[in-house]
C-alpha positions as CSV (number, residue, x, y, z in Angstrom):
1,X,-88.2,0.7,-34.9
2,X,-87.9,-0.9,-31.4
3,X,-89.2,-3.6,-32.1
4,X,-87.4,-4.3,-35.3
5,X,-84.2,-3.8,-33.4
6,X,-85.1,-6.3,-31.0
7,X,-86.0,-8.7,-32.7
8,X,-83.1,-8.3,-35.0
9,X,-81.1,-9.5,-31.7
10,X,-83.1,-11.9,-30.4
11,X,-84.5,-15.3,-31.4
12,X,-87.8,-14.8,-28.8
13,X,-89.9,-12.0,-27.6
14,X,-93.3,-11.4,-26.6
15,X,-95.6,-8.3,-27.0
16,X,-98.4,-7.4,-24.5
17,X,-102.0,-6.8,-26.2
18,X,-103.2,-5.6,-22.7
19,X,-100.3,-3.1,-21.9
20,X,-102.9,-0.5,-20.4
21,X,-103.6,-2.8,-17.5
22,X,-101.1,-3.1,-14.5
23,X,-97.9,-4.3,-14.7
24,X,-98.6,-7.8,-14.0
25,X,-100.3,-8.5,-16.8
26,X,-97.1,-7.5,-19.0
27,X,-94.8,-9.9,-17.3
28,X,-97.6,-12.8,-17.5
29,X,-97.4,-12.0,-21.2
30,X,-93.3,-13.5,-21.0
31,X,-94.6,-16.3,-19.3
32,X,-94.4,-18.7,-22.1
33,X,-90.9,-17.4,-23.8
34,X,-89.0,-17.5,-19.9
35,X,-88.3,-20.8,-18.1
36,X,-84.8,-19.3,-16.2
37,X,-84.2,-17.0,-13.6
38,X,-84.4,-13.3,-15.2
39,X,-83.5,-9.7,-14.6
40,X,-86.6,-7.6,-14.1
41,X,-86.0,-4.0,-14.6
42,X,-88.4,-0.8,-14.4
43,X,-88.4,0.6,-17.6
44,X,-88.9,4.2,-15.8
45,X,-86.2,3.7,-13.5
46,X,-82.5,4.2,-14.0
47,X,-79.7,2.6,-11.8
48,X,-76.5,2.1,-11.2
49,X,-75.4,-0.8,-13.6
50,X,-73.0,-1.6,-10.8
51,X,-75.8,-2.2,-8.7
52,X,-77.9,-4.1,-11.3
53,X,-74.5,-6.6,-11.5
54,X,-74.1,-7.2,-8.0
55,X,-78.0,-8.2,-7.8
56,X,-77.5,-11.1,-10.9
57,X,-75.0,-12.6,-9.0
58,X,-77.1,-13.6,-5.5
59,X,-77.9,-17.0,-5.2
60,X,-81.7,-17.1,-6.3
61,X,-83.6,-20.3,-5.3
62,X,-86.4,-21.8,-8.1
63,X,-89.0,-20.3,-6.3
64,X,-88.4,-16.7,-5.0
65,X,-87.8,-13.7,-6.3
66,X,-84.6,-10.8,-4.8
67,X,-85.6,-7.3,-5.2
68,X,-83.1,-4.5,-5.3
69,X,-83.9,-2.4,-2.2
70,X,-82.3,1.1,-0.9
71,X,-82.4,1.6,2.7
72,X,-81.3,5.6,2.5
73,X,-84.6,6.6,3.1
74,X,-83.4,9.9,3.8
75,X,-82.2,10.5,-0.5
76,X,-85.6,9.3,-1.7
77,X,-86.8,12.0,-4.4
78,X,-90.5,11.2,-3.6
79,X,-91.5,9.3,-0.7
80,X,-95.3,9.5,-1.4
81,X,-94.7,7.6,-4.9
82,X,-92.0,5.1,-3.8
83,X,-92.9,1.4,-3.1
84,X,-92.4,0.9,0.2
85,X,-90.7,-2.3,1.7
86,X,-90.8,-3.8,5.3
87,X,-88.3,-6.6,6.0
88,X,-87.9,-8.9,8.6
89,X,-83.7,-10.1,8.2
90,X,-83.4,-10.3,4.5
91,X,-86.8,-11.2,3.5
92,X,-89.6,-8.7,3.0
93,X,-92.5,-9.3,4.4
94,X,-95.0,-6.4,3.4
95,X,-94.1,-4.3,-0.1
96,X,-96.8,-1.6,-1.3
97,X,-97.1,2.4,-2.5
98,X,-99.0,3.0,1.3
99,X,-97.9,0.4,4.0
100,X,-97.4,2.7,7.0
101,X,-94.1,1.0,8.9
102,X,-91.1,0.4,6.1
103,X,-87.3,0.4,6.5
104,X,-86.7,0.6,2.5
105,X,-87.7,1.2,-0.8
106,X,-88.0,-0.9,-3.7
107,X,-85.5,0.2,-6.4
108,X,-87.6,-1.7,-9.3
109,X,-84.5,-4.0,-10.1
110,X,-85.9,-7.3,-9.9
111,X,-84.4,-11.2,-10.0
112,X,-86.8,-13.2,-10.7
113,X,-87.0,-17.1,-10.7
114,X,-90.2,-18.2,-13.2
115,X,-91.8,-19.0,-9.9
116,X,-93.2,-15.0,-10.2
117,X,-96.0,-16.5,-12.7
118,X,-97.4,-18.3,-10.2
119,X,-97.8,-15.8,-7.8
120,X,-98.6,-13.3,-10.5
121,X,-101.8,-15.7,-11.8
122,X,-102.9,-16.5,-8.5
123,X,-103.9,-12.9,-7.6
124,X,-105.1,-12.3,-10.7
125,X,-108.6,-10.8,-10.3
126,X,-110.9,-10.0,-13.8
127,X,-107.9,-10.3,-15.9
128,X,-105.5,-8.0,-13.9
129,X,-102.9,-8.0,-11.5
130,X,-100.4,-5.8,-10.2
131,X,-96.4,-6.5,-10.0
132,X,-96.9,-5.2,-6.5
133,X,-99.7,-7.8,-5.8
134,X,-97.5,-10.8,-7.0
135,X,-95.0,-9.6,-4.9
136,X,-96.9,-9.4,-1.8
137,X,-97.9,-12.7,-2.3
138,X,-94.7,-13.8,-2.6
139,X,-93.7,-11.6,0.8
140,X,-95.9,-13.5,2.5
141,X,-95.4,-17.1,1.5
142,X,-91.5,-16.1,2.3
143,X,-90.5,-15.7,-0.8
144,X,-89.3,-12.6,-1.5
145,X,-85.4,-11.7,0.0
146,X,-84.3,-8.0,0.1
147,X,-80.9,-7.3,-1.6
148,X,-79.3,-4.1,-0.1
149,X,-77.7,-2.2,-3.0
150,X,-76.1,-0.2,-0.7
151,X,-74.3,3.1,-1.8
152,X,-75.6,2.4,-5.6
153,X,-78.1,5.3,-7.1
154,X,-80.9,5.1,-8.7
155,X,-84.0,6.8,-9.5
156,X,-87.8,6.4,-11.0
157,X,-88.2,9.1,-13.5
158,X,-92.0,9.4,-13.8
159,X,-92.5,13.1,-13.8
160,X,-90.4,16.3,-14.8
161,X,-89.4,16.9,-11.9
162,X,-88.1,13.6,-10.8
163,X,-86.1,13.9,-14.2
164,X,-84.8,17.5,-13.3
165,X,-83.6,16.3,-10.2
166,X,-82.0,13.2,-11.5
167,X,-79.7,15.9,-13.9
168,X,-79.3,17.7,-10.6
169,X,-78.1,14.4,-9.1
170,X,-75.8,13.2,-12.0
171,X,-77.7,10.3,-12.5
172,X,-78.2,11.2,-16.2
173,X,-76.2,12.5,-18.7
174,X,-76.1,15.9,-20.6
């Protein structure tokens, strides 16, 4: 029904034969169907579409990538399973689940300029790759800018109880 809907909509779309590896491997499958800069979002996290506006309209260069970070470490639901972020002005230079010195977290809102392939194909190792991996590549070739979404909610909604606590939060509806 999904995909019926979609494709009801939309001229091009792609489908990932290797969904159960990492995330990587999902966004190499659009590789072919994208050549423009492109909102990436987690399809487990909900946001703030406020937020999700304000991060389409930075400036993105052809060959970088701005992720949607939230400095309040202090309202994170589950710091052991957040992606942590250390950044150095505006650009991160170390993302990952267990990096030990971090001053945000990554929201999963994504800009991405097509230059993510690259980066995603050249740490791909036995057919797989992580979103996180590309990224880190990209962190350290400075290419990867922090975008501060300020007083904007969001929340990764992996387990019942980050879902309870989003309804406690009033980040989703009744």
């Amino acid at each position: 029904m999904v995909r019926d809907e979609f494709a009801s909509r939309h001229s091009r779309h792609t489908e990932n034969s290797e969904y159960r590896k990492s995330n990587g491997v999902s966004l190499l499958a659009a590789k072919d169907v994208v050549a423009r800069p492109f909102l990436l979002l987690m399809t487990d996290h909900i946001f703030d579409p406020a937020a999700g506006a304000a991060l389409v309209r930075q400036p993105l260069r052809d060959n970088e990538v701005i992720l949607g970070v939230d400095r309040k470490l202090e309202c994170i639901f589950d710091m052991d399973d957040a992606t942590k972020v250390l950044s150095i002005g505006n650009y991160i230079v170390q993302i990952g689940k267990n990096i030990a010195r971090y001053d945000a977290i990554d929201t999963g809102m994504f800009l991405c300029s097509p230059a993510i392939f690259d980066s995603l194909e050249a740490v791909m190792t036995q057919g797989n790759c992580s979103l996180s991996d590309g990224m880190q590549r990209m962190a350290s070739q400075r290419k990867l800018r922090a975008f501060d979404i300020g007083d904007a909610l969001w929340q990764d909604i992996d387990t019942p109880e980050a879902y309870d606590f989003a309804r406690t939060e009033a980040l989703l509806g009744s």
